[in-house]
PyMOL commands that place a pseudoatom at each C-alpha (Angstrom):
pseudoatom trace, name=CA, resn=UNK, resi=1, chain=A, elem=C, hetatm=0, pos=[-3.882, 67.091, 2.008]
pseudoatom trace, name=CA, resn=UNK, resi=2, chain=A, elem=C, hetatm=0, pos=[-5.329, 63.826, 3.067]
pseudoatom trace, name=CA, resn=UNK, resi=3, chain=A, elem=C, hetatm=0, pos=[-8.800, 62.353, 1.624]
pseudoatom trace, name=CA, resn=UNK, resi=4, chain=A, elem=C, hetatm=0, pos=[-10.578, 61.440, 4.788]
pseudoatom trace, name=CA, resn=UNK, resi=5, chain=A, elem=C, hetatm=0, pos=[-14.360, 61.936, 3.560]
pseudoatom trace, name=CA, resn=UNK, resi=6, chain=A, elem=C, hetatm=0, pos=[-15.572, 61.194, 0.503]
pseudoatom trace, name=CA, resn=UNK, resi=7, chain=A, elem=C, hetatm=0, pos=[-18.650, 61.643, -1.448]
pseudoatom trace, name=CA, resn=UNK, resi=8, chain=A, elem=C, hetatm=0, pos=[-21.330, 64.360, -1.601]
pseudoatom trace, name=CA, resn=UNK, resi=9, chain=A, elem=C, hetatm=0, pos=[-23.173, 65.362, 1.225]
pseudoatom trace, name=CA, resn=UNK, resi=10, chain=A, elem=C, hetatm=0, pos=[-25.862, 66.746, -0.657]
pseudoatom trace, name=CA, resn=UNK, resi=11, chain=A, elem=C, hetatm=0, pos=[-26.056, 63.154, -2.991]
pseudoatom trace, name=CA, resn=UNK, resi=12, chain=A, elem=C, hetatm=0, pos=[-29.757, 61.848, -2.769]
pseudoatom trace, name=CA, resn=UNK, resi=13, chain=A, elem=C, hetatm=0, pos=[-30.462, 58.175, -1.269]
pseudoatom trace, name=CA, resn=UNK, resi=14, chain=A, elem=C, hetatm=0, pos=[-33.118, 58.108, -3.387]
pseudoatom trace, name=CA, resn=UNK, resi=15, chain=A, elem=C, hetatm=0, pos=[-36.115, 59.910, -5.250]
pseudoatom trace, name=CA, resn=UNK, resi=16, chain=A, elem=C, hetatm=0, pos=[-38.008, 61.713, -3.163]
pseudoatom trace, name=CA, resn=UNK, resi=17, chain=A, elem=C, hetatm=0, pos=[-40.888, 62.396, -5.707]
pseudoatom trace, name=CA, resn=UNK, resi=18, chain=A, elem=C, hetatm=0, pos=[-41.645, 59.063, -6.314]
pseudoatom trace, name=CA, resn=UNK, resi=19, chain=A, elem=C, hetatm=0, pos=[-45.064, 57.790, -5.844]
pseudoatom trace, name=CA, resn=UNK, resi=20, chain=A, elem=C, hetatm=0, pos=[-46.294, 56.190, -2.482]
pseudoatom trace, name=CA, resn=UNK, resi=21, chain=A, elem=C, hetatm=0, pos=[-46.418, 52.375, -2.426]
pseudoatom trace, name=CA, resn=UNK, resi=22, chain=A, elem=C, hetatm=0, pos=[-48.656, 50.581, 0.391]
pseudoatom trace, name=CA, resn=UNK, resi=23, chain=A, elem=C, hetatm=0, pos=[-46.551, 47.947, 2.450]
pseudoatom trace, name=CA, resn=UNK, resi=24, chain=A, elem=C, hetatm=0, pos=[-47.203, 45.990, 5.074]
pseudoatom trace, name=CA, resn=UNK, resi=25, chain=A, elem=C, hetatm=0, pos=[-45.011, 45.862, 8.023]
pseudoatom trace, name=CA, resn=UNK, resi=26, chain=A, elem=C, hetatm=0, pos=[-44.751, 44.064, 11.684]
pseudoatom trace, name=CA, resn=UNK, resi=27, chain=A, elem=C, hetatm=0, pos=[-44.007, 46.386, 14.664]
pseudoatom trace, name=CA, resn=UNK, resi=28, chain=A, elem=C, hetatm=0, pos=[-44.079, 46.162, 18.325]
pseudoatom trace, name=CA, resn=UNK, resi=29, chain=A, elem=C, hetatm=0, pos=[-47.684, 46.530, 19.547]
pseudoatom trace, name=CA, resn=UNK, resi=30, chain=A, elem=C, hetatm=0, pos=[-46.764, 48.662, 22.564]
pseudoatom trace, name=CA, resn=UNK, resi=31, chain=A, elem=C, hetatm=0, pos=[-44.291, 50.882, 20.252]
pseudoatom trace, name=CA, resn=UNK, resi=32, chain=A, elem=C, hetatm=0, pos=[-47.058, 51.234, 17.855]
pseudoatom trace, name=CA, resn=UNK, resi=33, chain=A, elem=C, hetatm=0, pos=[-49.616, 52.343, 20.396]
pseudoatom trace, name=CA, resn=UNK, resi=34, chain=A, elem=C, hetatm=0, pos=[-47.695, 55.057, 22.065]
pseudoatom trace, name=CA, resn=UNK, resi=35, chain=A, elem=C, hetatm=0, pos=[-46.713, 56.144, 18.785]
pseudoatom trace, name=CA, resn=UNK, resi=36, chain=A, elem=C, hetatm=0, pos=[-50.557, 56.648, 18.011]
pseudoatom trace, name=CA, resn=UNK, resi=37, chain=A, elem=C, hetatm=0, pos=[-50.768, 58.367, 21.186]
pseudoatom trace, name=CA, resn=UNK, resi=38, chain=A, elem=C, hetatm=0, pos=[-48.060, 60.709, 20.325]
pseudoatom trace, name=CA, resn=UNK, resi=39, chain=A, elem=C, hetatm=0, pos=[-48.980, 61.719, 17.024]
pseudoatom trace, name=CA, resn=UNK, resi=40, chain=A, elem=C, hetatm=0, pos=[-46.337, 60.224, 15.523]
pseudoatom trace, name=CA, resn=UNK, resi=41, chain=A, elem=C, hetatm=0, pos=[-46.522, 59.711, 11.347]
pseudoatom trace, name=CA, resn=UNK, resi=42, chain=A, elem=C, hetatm=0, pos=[-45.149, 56.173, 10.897]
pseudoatom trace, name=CA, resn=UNK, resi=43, chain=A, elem=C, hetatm=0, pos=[-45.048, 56.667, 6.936]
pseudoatom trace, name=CA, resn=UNK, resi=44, chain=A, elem=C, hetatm=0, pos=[-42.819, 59.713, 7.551]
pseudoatom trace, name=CA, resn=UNK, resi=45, chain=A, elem=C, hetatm=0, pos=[-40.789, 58.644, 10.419]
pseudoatom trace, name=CA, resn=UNK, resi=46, chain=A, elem=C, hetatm=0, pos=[-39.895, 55.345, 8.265]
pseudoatom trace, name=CA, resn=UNK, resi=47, chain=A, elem=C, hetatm=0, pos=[-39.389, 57.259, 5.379]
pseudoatom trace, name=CA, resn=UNK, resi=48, chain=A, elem=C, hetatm=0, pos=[-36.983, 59.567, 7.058]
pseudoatom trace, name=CA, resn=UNK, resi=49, chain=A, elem=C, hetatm=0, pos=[-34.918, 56.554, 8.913]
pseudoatom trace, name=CA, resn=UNK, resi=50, chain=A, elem=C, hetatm=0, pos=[-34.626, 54.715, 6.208]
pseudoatom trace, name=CA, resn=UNK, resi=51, chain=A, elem=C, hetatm=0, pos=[-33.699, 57.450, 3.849]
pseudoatom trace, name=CA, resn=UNK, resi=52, chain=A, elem=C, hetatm=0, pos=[-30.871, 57.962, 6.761]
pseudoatom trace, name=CA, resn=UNK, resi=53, chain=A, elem=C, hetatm=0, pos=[-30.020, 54.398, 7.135]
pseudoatom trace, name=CA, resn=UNK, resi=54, chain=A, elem=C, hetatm=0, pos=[-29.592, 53.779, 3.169]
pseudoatom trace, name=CA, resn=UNK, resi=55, chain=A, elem=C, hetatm=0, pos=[-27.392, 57.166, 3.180]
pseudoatom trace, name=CA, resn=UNK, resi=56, chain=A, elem=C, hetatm=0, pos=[-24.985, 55.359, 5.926]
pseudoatom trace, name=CA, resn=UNK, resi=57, chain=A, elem=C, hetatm=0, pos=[-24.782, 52.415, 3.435]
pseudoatom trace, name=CA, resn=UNK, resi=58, chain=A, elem=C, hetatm=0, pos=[-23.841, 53.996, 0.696]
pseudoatom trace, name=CA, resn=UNK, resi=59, chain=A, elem=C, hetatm=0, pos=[-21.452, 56.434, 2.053]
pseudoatom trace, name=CA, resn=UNK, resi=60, chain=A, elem=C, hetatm=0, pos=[-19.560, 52.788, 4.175]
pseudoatom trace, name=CA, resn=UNK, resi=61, chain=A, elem=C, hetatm=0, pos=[-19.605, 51.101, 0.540]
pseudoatom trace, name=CA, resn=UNK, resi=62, chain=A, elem=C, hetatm=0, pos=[-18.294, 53.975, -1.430]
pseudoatom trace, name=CA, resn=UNK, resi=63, chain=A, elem=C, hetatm=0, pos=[-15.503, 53.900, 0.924]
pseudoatom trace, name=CA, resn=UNK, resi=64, chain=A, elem=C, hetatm=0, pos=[-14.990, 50.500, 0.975]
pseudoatom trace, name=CA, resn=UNK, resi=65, chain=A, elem=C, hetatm=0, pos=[-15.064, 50.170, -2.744]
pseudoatom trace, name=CA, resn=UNK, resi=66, chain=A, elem=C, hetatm=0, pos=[-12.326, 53.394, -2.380]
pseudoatom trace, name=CA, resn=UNK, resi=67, chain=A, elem=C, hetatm=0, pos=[-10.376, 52.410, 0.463]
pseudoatom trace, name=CA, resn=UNK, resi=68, chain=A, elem=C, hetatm=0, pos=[-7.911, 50.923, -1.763]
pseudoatom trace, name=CA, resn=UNK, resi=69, chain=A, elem=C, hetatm=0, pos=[-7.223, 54.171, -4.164]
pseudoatom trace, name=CA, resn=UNK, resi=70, chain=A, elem=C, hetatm=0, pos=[-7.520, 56.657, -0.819]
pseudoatom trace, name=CA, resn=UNK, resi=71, chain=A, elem=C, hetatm=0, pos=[-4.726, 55.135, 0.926]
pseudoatom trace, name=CA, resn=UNK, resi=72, chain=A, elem=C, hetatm=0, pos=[-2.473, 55.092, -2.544]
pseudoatom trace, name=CA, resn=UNK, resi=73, chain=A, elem=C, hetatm=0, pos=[-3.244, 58.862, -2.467]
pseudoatom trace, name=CA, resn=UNK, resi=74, chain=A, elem=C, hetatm=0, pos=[-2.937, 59.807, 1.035]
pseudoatom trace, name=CA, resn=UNK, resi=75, chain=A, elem=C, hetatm=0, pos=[0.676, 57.393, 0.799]
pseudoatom trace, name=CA, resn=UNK, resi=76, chain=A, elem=C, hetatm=0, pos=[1.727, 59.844, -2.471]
pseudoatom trace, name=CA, resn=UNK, resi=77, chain=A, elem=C, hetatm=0, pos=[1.138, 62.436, -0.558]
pseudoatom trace, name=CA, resn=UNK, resi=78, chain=A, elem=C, hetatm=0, pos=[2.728, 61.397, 2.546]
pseudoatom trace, name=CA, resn=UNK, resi=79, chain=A, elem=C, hetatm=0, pos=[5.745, 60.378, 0.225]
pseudoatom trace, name=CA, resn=UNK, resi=80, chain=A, elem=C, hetatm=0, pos=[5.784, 64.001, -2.400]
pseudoatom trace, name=CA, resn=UNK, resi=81, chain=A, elem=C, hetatm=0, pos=[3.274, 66.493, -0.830]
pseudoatom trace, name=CA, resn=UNK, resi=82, chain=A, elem=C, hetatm=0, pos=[0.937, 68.253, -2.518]
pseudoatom trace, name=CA, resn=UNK, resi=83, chain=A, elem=C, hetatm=0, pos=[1.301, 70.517, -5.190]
pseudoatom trace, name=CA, resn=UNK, resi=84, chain=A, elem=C, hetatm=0, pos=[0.987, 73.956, -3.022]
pseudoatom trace, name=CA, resn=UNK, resi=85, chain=A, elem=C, hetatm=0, pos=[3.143, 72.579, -0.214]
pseudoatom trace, name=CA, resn=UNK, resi=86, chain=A, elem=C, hetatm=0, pos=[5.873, 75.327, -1.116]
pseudoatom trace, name=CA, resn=UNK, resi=87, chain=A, elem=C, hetatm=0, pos=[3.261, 78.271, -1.777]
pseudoatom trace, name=CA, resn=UNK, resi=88, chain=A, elem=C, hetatm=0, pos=[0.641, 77.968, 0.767]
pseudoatom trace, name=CA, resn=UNK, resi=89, chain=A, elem=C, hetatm=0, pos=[0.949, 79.863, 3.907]
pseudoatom trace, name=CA, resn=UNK, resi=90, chain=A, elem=C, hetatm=0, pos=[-0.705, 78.351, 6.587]
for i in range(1, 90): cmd.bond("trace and resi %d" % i, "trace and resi %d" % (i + 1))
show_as sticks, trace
zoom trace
């Protein structure tokens, strides 16, 4: 068995009750009109981007901060197996 994902998929990138905080921020002037014209929520569409984005951080620095400790395990394993090698049956 070899770690090649780590982490919880189901680990919050943050807390999604906290309260609302006004911010400014500079955008495209075309992008922002057809936006408008679509019906687009900026707050929410920002929200739910960054929310992604910071998820994609933390999962590439988890496993950078891991990469060292991974690759010992998946060598030990490479080198002994796994515990169930001689029971499992697939």
């Amino acid at each position: 068995m070899r770690i090649i994902l780590a982490g919880s998929p189901t680990m919050k990138a943050y807390n999604s009750k906290a309260p609302k905080k006004p911010t400014n921020v500079s955008i495209n002037s075309d992008l922002l009109s057809k936006a408008r014209e679509m019906n687009i929520n900026l707050s929410a569409t920002l929200e739910y981007e960054l929310a992604r984005r910071i998820k994609i951080k933390q999962r590439e620095r988890w496993l950078q901060e891991n990469a060292k400790a991974i690759q010992a395990y998946n060598d030990f394993v490479e080198d002994e197996g796994v515990f169930s090698d001689g029971i499992r049956g697939f």
